[in-house]
Each structure stands twice: as C-alpha cells, then as structure tokens.
N, C-alpha and C positions, 0 to 999 in steps of 0.2 A: 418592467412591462414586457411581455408575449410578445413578438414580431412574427407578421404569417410569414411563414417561408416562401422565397419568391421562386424557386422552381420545387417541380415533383418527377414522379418518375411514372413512365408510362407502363402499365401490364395492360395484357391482352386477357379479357374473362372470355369464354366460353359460355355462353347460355345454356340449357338444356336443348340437346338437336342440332344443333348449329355443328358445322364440318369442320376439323383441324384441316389443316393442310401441310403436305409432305415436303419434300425439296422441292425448288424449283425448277424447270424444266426449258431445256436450249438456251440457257444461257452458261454460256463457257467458264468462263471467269466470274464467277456469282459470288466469289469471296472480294470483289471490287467492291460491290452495295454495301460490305463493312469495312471498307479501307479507303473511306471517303474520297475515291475515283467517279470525278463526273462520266456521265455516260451518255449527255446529251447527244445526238445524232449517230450513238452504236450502239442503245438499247436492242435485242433483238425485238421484233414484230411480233415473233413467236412465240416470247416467255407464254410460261401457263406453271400454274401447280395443278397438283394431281389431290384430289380430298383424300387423306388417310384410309388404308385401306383396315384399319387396325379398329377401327369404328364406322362400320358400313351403314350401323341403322342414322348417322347423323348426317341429314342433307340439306338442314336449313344452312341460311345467309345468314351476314350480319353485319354491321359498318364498319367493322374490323377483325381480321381471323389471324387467329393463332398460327404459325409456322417455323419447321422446325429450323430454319434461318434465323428467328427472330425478329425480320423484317416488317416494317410498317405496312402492310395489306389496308385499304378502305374500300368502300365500296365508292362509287360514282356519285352520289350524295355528298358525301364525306368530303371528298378531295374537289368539290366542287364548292364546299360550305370552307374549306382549309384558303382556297386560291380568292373566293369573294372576299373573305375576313383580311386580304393580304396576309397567311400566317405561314408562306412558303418559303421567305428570305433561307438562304444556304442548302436547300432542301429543291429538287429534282423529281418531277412525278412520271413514271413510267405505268404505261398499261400494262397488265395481264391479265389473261383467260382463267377461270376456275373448272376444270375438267370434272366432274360427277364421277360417284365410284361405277355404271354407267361407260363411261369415255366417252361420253358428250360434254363438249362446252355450254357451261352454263351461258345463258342470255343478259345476265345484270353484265354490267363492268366493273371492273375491280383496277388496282391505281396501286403501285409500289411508292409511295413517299421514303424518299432516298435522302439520305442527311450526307451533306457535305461539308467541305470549309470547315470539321470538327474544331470547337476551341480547345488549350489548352487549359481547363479553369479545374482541375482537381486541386484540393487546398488539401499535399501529400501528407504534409504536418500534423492534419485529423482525421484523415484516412485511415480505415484498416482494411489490408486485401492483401495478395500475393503477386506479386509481378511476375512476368512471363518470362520464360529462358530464352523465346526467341524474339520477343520483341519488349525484351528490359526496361524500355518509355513507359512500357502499356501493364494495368494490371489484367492478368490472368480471371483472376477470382476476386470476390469481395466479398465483406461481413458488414463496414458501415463507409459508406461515401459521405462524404463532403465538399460541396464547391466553393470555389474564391469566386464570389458575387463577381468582385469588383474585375475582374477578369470576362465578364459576361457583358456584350454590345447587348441593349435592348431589342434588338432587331432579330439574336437570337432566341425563336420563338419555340421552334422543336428540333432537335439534335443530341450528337452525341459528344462523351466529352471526350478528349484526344487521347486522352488516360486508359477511357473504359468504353470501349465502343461497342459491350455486351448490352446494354441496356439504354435507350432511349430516351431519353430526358422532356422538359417542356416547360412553361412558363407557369404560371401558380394564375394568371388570370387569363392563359389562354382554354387552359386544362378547365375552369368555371366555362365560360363561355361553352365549350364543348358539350358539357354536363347537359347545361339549358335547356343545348340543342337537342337532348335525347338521342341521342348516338347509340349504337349497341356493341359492346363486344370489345370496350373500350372502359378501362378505368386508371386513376390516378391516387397516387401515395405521397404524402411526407418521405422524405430522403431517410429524415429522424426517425431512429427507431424500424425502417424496413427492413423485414428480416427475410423476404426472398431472395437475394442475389445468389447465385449458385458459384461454390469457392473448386477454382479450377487446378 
C-alpha cells in the first residue's frame, strides 16, 4: 500500500508579471536567516529587497516572491493566514519593504518567515548530495533527499533540515491547507522523485 509522504518541499513559481526579487537590503548579516540565528528584537526596521532590475516589465505581487536568498517572502495575507493556522512553531516573522524598479516602496506588506530551531532529520543512508568543505555536517548540493520521519516533532510545520538548509521544507497537510487557501507564487512537491535541487 502507497503511504502519502508526510512532508514536501516548498518552490517559489513566478506567475507571469509578478517581480523576482534581488538581495536583500540593510541587513548586515543576511547569511543569519540561513543559519538558523534567531533575530527577534535585531531584525533591522529597514530591510527591503529591491525587484530585479534584469526584469523591469514585471511589477506585479504575489503571496510569495522569488529571491535570490532563497528566503520565505509572503505577503501580509499569507503570514497572517501562517500565524491564525498556528503554523509558526520554530519559525520567526520579520517585515520587509518591496522597493519598485521605480525606488518607491510598495504599499502591500511583505513578512520574511525565518525558520529556526533546524532539525537534524536527513535519513544520510538514502540520501544522495555532496557535502560541503566548509561546513562537512551540511550538504552543499543535492540530487534526491530523504528525511527520518521519526526524527521530525509534529509541531515542526515549516523549516529547514539541519543537513540542507538550501531548500525549505513543510508538512504534507500544512502545504493542502495552503493550496485551499489559493495562495499565489507558492507551490509544493513530493521529496520522491524532485529533480530541482541545484548540486553545489
């Protein structure tokens, strides 16, 4: 018997029009948000990304934007529907501004969902990737992940795994829930079988 996989992995779609986003902006230490450093009460006020200048005709919104961080961006919607649902546990939400190719601040609000507390649950054994030279724990690159369920609290709802902190993970009925909600700019994969990961 088929068992649904209980977590997926989260990619960011682009709609047609919708704005990437570039690095982020005034914040010092920005390689923090991938080295699961809380940053309650030192976020700066100021973060903001800047929309890709490499795509100027794209100015739409969306509940979720692309950047070249990798980071979880939502819109004020999103991280409002994330916090009612309770589905924040280990996870830290910061504002930021979206700046227009323009140099105006857009008006929606926008929300960095920071994953902290990363578990250790990569199951190394059926794994395939490359681990890194400077931090030998962590894989570099990947071709197919696998997690040890049973290493996973239920409580972890969205986050990364301590192994692989390139890609954002999530729960297999939080990621439904999500869907329902018509969210945009937001989709989810089987682990099985994903062939996006980028081998570093």
């Amino acid at each position: 018997m088929t068992t649904t996989p209980k977590y997926k992995i989260i990619q960011i779609v682009t709609p047609k029009g919708v704005c990437c986003l570039g690095n982020i902006q005034n914040v010092k230490n920005w390689a923090y948000l991938h080295r699961n450093v809380p940053l309650a009460g030192k976020f700066p006020e100021d973060a903001s990304f800047q929309m890709d200048d490499d795509f100027p005709a794209n100015i739409k919104l969306a509940d979720a934007l692309a950047n070249l961080h990798a980071l979880l961006v939502v819109s004020e919607r999103f991280a409002e529907f994330l916090k009612t649902e309770k589905l924040l546990a280990h996870n830290e939400v910061h504002p930021v501004s979206i700046v227009n190719h323009k140099g105006r601040r857009e008006n929606a609000k926008y929300f960095i969902i920071h994953q902290i507390d990363d578990p250790r649950c990569v199951d190394e054994a059926n794994t395939v990737g490359r681990k890194s030279r400077l931090e030998p724990d962590e894989y570099s690159g990947m071709k197919k992940l696998v997690l040890d369920e049973k290493k996973l609290p239920p409580d972890y709802t969205i986050f990364r795994a301590a192994e692989y902190k390139s890609r954002a993970l999530i729960r297999s009925d939080v990621a439904d829930k999500i869907e329902k909600a018509g969210f945009t700019g937001i989709a989810f994969f089987d682990l099985e079988g994903y062939k996006k990961f980028l081998m570093g």
